[in-house]
NUTI-863675 format. One record per residue (C-alpha): residue in three letters; x, y, z. Coordinates in steps of 0.5 Angstrom, whole numbers, plus 2048, in hexadecimal, padded with zeros to 3 digits. Layout:
<nodes>
['ALA' [X Y Z]]
...
</nodes>
This chain:
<nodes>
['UNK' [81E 7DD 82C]]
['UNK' [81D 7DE 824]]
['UNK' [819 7E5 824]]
['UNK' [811 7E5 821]]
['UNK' [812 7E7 81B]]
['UNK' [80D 7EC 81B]]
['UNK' [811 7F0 820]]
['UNK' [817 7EE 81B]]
['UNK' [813 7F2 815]]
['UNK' [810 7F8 819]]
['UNK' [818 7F9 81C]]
['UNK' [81A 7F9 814]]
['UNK' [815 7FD 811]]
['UNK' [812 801 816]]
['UNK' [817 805 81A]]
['UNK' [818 80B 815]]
['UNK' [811 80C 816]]
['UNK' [811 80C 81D]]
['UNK' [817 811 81D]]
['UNK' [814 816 819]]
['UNK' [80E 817 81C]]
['UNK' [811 818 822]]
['UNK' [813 811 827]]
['UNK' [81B 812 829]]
['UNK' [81F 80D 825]]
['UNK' [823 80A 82C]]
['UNK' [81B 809 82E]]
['UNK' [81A 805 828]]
['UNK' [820 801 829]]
['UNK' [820 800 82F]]
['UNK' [818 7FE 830]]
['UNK' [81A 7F9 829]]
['UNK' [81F 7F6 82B]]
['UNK' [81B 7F3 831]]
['UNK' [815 7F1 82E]]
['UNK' [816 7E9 82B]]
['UNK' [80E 7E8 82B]]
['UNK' [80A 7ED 827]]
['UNK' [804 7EC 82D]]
['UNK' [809 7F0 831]]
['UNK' [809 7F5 82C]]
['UNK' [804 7FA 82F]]
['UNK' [807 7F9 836]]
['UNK' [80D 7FB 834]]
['UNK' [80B 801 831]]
['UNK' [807 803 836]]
['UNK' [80B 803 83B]]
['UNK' [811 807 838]]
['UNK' [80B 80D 837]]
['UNK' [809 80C 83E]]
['UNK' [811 80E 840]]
['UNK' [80F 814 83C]]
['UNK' [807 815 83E]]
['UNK' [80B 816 845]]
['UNK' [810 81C 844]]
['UNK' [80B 820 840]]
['UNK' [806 81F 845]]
['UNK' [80C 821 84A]]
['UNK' [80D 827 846]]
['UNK' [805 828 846]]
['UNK' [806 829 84D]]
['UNK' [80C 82F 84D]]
['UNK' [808 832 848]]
['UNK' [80E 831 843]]
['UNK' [809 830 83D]]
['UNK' [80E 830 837]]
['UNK' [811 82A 83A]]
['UNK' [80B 827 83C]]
['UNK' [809 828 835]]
['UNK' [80F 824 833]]
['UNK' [80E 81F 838]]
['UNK' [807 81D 836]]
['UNK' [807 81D 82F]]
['UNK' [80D 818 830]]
['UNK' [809 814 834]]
['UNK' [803 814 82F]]
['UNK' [806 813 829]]
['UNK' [80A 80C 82D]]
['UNK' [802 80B 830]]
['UNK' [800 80B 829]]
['UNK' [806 807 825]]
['UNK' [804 801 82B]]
['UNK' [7FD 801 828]]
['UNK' [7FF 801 821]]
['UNK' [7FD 7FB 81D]]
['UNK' [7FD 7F7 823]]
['UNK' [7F6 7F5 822]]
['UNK' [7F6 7ED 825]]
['UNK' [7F5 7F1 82D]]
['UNK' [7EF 7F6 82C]]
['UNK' [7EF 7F7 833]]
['UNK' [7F6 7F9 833]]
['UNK' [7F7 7FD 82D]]
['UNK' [7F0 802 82F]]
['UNK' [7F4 803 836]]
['UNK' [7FA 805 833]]
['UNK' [7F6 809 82D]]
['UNK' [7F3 80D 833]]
['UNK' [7F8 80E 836]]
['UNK' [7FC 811 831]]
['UNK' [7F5 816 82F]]
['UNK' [7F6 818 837]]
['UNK' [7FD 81A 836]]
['UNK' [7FC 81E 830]]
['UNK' [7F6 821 833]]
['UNK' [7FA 824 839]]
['UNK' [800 827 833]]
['UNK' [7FB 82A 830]]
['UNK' [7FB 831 832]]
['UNK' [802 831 833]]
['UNK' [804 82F 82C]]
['UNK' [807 836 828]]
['UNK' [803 836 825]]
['UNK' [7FE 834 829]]
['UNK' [7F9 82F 827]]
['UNK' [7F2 82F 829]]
['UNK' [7ED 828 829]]
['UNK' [7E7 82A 824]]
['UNK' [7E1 825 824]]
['UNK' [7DE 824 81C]]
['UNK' [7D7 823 81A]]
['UNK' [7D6 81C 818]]
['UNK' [7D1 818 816]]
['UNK' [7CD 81A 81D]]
['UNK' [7D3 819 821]]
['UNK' [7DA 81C 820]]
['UNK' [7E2 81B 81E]]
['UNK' [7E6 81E 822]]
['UNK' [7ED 822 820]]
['UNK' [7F3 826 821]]
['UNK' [7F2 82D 81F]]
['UNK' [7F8 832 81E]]
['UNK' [7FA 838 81B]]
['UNK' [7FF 83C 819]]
['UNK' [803 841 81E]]
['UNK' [802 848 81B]]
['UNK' [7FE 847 815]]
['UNK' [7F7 849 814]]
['UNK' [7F2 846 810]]
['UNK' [7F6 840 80F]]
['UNK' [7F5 83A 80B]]
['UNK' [7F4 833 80D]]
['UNK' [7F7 82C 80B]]
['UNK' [7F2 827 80D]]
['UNK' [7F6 821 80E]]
['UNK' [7F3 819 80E]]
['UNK' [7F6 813 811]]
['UNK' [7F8 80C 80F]]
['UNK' [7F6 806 811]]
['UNK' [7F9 807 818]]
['UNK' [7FC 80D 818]]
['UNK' [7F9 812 81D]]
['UNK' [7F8 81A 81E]]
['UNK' [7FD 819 824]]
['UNK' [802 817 81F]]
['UNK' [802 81D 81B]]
['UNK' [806 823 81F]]
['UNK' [80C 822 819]]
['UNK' [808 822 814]]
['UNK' [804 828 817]]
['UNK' [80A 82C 819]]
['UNK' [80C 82C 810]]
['UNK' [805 830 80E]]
['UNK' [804 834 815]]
['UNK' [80B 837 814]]
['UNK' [80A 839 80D]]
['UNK' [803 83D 80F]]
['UNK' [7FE 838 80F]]
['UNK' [7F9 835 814]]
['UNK' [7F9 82D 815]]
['UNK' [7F3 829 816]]
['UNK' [7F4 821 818]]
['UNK' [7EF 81E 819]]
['UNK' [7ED 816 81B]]
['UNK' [7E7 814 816]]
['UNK' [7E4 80D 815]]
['UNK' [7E8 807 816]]
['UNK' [7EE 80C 819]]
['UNK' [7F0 80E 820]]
['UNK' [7EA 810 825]]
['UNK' [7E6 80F 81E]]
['UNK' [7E7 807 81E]]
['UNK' [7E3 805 824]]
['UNK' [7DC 809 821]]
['UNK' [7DD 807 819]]
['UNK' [7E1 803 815]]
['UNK' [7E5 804 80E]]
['UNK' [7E1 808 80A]]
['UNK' [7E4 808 803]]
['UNK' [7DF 80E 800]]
['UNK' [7E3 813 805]]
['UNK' [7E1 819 802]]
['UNK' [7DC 819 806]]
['UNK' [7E0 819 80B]]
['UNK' [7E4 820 809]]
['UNK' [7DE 823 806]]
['UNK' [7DC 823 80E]]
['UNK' [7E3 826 810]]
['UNK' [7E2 82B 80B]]
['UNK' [7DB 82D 80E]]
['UNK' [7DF 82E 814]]
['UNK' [7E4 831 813]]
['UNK' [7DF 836 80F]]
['UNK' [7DC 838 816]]
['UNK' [7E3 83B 817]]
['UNK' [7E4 843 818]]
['UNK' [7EB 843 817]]
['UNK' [7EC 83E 812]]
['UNK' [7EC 840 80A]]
['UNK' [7E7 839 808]]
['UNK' [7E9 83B 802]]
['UNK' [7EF 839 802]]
['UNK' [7EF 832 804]]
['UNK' [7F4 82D 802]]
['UNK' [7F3 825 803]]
['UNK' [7F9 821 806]]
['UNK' [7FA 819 807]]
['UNK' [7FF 814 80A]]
['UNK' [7FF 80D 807]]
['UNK' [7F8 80A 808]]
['UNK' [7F6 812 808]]
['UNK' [7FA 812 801]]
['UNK' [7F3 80F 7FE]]
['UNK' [7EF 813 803]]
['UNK' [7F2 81A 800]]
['UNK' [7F1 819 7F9]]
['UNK' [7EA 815 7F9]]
['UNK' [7E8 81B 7FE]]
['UNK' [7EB 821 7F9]]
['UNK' [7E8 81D 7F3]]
['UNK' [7E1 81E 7F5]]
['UNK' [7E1 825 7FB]]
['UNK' [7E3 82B 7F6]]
['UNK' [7E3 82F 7FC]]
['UNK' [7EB 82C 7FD]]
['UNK' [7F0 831 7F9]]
['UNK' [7F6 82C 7F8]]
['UNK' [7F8 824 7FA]]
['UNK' [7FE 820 7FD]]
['UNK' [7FE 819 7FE]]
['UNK' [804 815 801]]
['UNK' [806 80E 7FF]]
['UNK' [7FD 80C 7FF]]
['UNK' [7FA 806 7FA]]
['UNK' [7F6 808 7F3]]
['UNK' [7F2 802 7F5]]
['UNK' [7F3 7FE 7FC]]
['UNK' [7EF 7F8 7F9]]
['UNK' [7F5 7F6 7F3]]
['UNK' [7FA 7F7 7F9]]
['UNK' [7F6 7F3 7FE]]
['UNK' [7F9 7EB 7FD]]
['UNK' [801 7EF 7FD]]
['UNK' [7FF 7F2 804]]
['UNK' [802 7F0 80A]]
['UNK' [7FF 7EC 80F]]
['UNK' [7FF 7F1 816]]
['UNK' [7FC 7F6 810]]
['UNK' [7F7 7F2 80F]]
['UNK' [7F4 7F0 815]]
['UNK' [7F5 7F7 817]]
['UNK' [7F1 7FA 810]]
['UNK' [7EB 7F4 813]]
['UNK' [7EA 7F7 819]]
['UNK' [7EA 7FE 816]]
['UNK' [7E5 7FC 812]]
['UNK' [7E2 7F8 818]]
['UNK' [7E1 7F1 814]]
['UNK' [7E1 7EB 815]]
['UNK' [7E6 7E8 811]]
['UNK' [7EB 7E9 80B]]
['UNK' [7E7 7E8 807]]
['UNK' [7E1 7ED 809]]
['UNK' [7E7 7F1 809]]
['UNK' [7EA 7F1 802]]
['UNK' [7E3 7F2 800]]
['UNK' [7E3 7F9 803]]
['UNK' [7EA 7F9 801]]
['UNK' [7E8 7F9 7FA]]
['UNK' [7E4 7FF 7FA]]
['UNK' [7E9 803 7FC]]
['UNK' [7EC 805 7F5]]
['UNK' [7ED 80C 7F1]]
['UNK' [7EB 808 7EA]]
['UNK' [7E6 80E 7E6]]
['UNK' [7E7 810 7ED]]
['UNK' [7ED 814 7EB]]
['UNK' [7EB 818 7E6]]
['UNK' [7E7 81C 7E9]]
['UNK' [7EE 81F 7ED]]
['UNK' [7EE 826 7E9]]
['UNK' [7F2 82A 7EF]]
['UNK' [7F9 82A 7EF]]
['UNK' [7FB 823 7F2]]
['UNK' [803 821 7F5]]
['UNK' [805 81A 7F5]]
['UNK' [80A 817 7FA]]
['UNK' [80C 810 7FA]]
['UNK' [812 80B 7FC]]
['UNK' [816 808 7F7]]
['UNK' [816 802 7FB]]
['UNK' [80F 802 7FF]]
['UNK' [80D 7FB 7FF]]
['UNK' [805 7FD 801]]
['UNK' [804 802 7FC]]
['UNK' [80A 802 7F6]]
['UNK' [80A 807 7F2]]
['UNK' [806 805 7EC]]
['UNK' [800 807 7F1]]
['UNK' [803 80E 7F1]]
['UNK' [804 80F 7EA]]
['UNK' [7FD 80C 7E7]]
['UNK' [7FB 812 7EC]]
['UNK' [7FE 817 7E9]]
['UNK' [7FD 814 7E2]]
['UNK' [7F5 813 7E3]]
['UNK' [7F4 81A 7E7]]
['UNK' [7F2 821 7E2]]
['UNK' [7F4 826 7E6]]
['UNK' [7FC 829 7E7]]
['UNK' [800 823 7EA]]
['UNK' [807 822 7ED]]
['UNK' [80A 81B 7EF]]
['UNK' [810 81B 7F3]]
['UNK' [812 813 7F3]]
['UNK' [818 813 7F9]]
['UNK' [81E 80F 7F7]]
['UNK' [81F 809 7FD]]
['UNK' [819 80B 800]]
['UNK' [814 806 803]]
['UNK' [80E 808 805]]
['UNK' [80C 80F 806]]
['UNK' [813 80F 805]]
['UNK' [814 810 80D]]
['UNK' [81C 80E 80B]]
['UNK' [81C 815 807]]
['UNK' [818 819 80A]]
['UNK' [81C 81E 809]]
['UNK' [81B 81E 801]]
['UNK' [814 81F 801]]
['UNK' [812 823 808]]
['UNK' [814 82A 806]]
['UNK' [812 829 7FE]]
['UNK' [80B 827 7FF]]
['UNK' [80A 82D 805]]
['UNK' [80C 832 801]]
['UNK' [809 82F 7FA]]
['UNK' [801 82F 7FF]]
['UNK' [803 836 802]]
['UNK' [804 839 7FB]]
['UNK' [7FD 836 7F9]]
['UNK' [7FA 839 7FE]]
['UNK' [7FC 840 7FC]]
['UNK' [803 840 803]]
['UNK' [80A 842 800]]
['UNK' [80D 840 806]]
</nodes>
């Protein structure tokens, strides 16, 4: 049987990401090598997390919580990546989605550090996010971390362990259009307002320094950090890793699972509603207004977001820049890692004011 060549593109593109962030690479072959349709997708996932949801609520139950976290970070992760862009079945994609937040949920206390699920203040209702903070530091500062399209906070344990082993505090968190946040309100480009809650949070905080807040986003968030730092000055400094400078010119070269995904999120009707939305979605005369210090991350070979994206951020904003463009990277450059993980941890920590 000829694969789907959905599955072909997500086996080719994807596994980088997956691996990075924490799903075991023998898992991805193996449950990819199984699937020919990608209606099988979310199935297939899900029942590789369900092997690993067993044995963390096995060691639940000896009181082994190390492994126990292990276990059900694992399981979460696989529960989320069942869900990703696999927006043709809703029903089933929710499944999988609260799954994955259950797991993380259980794991939370017994993460090191260990991460404690806060409830933000949102337009009358709330945003939930992971808050975790360093071991061993007072009065720490904080790295607010935004999504992508459909990246989740249950995805961040790697990206997290870079600043919380430097000194500073993290806060994932799913905002509208992402995560625990897609069902209640969809994509919304003015997303300072988003941060601008967060920030309101997280100065409710005794033992975190309000004054020392960074912004970090992934992908779509890669929009999301920079947007929000061109409006919120309470934000000290701004990474943004492979995002878009306007999503609408990119919007016809987007591929087709993207799309539908960015529709739904959007809670749209059709594409066409949706490149609407995706047009407002733009750091033009925006950009400008980003006078705090801004690192730039990019693939070379990211074919959502090439890196001409990323050089017209660094080129538009006013404030001290840095670009970093990875050679051979793809998107988020989840190939090269290692080229930009320890670089921007230690350059947002510096901007906090922590030598680590």
């Amino acid at each position: 049987m000829v694969k789907d060549p959905r599955v072909e593109l997500a086996v080719a593109h994807w596994g980088g990401r997956f691996v990075s962030n924490g799903v075991p690479l023998a898992d991805f072959q193996e449950v990819t090598s199984g699937l020919d349709r990608w209606e099988d997708w979310c199935a297939g996932f899900s029942e590789r997390a369900e092997l690993h949801e067993k044995m963390g609520h096995e060691a639940l139950k000896e009181k082994l919580f190390i492994s126990a976290s292990e276990h059900l970070t694992r399981a979460a992760v696989l529960y989320h990546f069942a869900k990703y862009l696999f927006v043709i079945d809703t029903d089933q994609m929710k499944a999988a989605h609260m799954k994955a937040v259950d797991c993380h949920k259980l794991a939370l206390p017994y993460l090191d550090p260990p991460a404690e699920r806060v409830a933000i203040p949102y337009e009358g209702s709330t945003i939930y996010g992971n808050l975790r903070k360093p071991k061993g530091v007072d009065n720490p500062p904080i790295l607010i971390m935004c999504m992508g399209l459909d990246s989740t906070k249950e995805e961040m344990g790697a990206n997290e362990a870079n600043y919380l082993r430097r000194g500073v505090a993290t806060l994932a968190f799913d905002g509208p259009g992402q995560g625990e946040g897609e069902y209640d309100w969809p994509i919304r480009p003015d997303y300072e307002a988003v941060v601008s809650a967060v920030c309101d949070f997280v100065e409710t905080q005794d033992d975190i320094d309000a004054d020392r807040m960074g912004v970090w986003g992934v992908s779509m968030g890669g929009y999301y950090a920079p947007r929000a730092a061109a409006f919120e000055k309470r934000l000290k400094a701004c990474i943004s890793l492979s995002g878009p400078f306007d999503l609408g010119e990119r919007w016809d070269a987007f591929p087709p699972m993207s799309k539908d995904t960015f529709r739904v999120r959007a809670q749209c009707e059709t594409l066409e509603k949706a490149a609407e939305v995706a047009s407002k979605l733009s750091l033009v005369e925006i950009a400008q207004n980003i006078t705090c210090p801004l690192f730039v991350v990019t693939g070379e070979l990211d074919r959502l977001f090439p890196y001409t994206d990323a050089e017209r951020l660094v080129r538009e904003a006013s404030g001290p820049t840095k670009l970093l463009i990875v050679e051979r990277g793809g998107h988020v450059a989840n190939n090269r890692r290692y080229v930009y993980d320890a670089a921007t941890s230690d350059w947002m920590a510096v901007q906090l004011g922590v030598r680590s």
